[in-house]
C-alpha positions as a Markdown table, in Angstrom:
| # | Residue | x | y | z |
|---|---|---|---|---|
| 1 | Unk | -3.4 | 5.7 | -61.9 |
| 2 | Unk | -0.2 | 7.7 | -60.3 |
| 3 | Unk | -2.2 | 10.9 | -61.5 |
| 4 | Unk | -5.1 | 9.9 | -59.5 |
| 5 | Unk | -2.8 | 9.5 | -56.4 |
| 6 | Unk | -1.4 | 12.5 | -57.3 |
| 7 | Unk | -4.5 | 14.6 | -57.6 |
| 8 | Unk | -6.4 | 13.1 | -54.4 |
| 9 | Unk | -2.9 | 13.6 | -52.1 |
| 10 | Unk | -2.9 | 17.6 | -53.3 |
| 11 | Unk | -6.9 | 17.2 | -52.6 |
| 12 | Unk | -6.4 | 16.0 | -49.1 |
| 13 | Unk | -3.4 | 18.8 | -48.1 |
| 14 | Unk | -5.4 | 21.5 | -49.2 |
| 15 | Unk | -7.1 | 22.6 | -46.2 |
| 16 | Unk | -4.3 | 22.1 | -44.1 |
| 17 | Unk | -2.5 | 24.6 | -46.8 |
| 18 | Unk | -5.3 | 27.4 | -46.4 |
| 19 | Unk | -5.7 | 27.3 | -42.8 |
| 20 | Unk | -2.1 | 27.7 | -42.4 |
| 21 | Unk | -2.6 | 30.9 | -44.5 |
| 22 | Unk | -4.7 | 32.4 | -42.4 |
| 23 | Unk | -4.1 | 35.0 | -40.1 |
| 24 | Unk | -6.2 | 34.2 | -36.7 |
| 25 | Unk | -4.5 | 35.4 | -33.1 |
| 26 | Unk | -6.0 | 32.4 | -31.8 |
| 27 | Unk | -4.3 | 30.5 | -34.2 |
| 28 | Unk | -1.2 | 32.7 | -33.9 |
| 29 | Unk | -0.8 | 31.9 | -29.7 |
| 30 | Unk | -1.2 | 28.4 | -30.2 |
| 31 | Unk | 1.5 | 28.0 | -32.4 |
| 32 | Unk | 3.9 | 29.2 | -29.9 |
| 33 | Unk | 2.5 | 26.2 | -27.2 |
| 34 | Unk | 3.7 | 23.2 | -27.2 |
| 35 | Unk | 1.5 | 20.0 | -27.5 |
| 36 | Unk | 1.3 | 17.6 | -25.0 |
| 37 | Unk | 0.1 | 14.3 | -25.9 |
| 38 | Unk | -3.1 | 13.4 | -24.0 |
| 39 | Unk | -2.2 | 10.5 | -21.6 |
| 40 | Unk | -3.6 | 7.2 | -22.8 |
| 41 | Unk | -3.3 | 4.6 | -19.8 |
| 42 | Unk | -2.3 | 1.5 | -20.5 |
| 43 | Unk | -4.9 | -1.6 | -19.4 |
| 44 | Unk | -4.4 | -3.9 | -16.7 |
| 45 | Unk | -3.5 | -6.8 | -19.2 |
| 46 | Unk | -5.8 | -9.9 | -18.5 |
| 47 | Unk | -4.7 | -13.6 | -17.9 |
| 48 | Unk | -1.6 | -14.8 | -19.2 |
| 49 | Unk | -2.3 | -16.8 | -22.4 |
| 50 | Unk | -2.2 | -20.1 | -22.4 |
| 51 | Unk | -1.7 | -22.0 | -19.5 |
| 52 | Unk | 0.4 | -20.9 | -16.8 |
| 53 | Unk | 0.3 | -20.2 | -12.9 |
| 54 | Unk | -1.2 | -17.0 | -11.6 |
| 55 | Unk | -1.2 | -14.9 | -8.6 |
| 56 | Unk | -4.4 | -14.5 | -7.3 |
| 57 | Unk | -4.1 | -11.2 | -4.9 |
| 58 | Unk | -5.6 | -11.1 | -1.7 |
| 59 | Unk | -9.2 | -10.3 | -0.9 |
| 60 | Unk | -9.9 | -7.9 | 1.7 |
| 61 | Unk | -13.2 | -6.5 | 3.2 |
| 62 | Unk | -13.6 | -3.4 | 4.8 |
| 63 | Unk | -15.1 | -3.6 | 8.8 |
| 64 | Unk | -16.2 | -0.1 | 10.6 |
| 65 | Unk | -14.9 | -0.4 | 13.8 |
| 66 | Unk | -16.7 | 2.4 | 16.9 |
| 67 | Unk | -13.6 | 4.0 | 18.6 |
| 68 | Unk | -13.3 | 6.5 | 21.4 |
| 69 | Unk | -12.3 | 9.7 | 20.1 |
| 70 | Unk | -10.9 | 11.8 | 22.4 |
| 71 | Unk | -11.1 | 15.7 | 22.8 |
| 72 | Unk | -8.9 | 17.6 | 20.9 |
| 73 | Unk | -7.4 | 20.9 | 22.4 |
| 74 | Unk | -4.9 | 23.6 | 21.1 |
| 75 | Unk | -2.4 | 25.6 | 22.9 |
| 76 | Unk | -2.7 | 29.5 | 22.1 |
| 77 | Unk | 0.0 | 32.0 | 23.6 |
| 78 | Unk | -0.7 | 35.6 | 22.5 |
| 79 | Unk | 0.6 | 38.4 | 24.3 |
| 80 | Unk | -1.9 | 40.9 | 25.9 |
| 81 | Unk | -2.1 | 44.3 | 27.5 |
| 82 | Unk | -2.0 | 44.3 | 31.0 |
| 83 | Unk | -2.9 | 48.4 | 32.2 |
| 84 | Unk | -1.5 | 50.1 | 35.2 |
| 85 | Unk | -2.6 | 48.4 | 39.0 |
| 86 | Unk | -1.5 | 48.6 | 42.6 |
| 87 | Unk | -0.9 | 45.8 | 44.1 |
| 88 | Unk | 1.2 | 44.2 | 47.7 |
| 89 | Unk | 5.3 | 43.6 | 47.0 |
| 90 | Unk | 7.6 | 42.2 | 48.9 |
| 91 | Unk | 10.8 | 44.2 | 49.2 |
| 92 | Unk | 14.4 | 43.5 | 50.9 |
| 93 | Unk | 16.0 | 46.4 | 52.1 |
| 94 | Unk | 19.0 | 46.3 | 54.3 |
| 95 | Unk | 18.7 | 48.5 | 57.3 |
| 96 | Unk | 21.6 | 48.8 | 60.4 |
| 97 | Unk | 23.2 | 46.3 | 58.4 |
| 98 | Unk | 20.2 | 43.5 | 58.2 |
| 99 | Unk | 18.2 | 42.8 | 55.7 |
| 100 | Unk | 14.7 | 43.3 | 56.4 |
| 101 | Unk | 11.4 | 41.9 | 54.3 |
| 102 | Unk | 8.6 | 44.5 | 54.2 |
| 103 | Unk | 5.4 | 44.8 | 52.3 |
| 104 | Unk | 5.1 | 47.9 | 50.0 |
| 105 | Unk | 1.8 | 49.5 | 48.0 |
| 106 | Unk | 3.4 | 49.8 | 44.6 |
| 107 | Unk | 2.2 | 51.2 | 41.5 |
| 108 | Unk | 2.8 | 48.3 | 38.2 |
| 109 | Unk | 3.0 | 49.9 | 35.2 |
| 110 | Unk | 1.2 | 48.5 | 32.3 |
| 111 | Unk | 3.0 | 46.2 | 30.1 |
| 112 | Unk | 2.1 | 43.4 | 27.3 |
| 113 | Unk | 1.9 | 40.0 | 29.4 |
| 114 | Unk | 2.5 | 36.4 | 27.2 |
| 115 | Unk | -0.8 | 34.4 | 28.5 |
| 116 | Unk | -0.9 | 30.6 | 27.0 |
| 117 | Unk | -4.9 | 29.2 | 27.2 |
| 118 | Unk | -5.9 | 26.0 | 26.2 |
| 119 | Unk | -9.2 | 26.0 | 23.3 |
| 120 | Unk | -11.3 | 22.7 | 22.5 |
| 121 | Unk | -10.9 | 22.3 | 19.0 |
| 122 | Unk | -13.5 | 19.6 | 18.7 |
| 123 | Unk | -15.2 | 17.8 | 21.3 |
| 124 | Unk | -14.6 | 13.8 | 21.8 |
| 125 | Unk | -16.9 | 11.2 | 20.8 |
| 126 | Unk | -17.7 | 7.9 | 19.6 |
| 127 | Unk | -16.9 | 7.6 | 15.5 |
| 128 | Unk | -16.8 | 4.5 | 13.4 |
| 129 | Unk | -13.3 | 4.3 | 11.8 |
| 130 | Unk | -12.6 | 1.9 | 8.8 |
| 131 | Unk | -10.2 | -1.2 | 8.6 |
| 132 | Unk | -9.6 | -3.9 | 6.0 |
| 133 | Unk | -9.9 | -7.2 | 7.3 |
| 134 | Unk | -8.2 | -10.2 | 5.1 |
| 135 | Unk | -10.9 | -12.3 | 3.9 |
| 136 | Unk | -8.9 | -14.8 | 2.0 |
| 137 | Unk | -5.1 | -14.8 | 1.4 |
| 138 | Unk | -3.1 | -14.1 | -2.1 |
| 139 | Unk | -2.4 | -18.0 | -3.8 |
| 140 | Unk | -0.6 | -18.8 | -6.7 |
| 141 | Unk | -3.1 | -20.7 | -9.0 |
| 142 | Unk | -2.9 | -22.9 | -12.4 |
| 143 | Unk | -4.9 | -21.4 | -15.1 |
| 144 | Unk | -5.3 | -23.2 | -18.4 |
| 145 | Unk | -6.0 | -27.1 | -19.1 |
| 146 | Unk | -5.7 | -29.5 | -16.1 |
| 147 | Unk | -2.4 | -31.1 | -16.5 |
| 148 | Unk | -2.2 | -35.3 | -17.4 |
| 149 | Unk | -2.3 | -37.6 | -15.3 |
| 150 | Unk | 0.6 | -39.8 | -15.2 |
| 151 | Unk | 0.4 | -43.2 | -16.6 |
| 152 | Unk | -1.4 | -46.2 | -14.6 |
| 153 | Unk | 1.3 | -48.5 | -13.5 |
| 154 | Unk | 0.6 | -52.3 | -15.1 |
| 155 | Unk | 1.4 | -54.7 | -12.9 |
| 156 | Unk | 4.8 | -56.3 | -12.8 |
| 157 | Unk | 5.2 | -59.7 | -14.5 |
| 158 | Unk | 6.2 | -62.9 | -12.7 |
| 159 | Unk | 9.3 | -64.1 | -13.7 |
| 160 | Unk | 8.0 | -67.7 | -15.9 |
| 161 | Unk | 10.2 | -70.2 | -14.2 |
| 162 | Unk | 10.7 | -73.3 | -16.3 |
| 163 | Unk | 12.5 | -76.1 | -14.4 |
| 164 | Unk | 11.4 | -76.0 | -11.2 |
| 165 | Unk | 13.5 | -77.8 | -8.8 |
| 166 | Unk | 12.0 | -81.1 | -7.2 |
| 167 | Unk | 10.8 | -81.3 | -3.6 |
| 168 | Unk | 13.6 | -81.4 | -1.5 |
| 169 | Unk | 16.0 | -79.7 | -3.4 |
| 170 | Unk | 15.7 | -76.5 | -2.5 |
| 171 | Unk | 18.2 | -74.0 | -1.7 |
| 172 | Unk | 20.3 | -74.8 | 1.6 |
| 173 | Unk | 21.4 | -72.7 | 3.7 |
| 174 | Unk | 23.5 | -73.2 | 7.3 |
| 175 | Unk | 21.1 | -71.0 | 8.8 |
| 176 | Unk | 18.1 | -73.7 | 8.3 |
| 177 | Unk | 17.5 | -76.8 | 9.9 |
| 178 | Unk | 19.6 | -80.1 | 8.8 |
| 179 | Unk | 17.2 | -82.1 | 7.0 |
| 180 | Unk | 15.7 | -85.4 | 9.2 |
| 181 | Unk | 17.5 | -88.0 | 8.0 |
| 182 | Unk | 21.1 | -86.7 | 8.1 |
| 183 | Unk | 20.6 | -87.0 | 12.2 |
């Protein structure tokens, strides 16, 4: 029997014996990587077993609401060449000892200018947008057998009374009436 084992165990690590022989560069990279297990997801486990209370999550549906989109614009500042003009200046100058405002033809050299423009980036409009609307709230909920119901109460007995007084003779108390005849 153990020579059996024996034999089919040397059977079974044979191939793994030859292949580790061999010579392959596949074989050879891959022996240098290390192996990552493949991710195995656990599953969402079911109902408790047995009997027990549960939560019972919220149910939501989902409404598409039509909202106003509006336009969207961006801000772009690059800086330009601007080439040689004439144009009007003001200038001060002090002359006899006051200052005096004069306009002047001058010649601007060209120079890079910084000029900021607005650009639509999309146009507005009218665009359905999704929500989630509650449709019933989360509950905690008893799963399992309905629970027993307590015992029916019997009635109460009567206390058996066995020597009933005679008429007349019941209890007296100052708060009732003197009888009749002790007037």
């Amino acid at each position: 029997m153990f020579r059996i084992f024996l034999s089919v165990a040397l059977l079974a690590s044979l191939p793994s014996f030859l292949f580790a022989q061999e010579r392959n560069p596949a074989i050879q990279l891959d022996a240098h990587l290390i192996a990552i297990p493949a991710h195995r997801y656990r599953p969402i486990p079911g109902p408790p077993p047995g009997e027990g209370w549960v939560w019972v999550p919220p149910v939501y549906r989902t409404v598409y609401t039509r909202v106003w989109q509006p336009p969207v614009y961006q801000t772009i500042t690059e800086n330009v060449w601007v080439p040689d003009r004439y144009e009007w200046q003001t200038v001060c100058t002090l002359e006899d000892g006051q200052y005096v405002e004069r306009q002047v033809w001058v010649l601007v050299p060209g120079h890079y200018e910084s000029q900021t423009r607005r650009v639509m980036v999309s146009a507005g409009g009218w665009s359905l947008v999704p929500r989630q609307e509650m449709v019933s709230p989360g509950h905690w909920e008893w799963r399992g057998r309905p629970a027993p119901m307590p015992p029916i109460p019997q009635p109460l007995p009567q206390p058996h009374v066995s020597n009933p007084r005679p008429p007349g003779l019941e209890p007296f108390s100052p708060l009732w009436e003197w009888p009749a005849d002790s007037k």
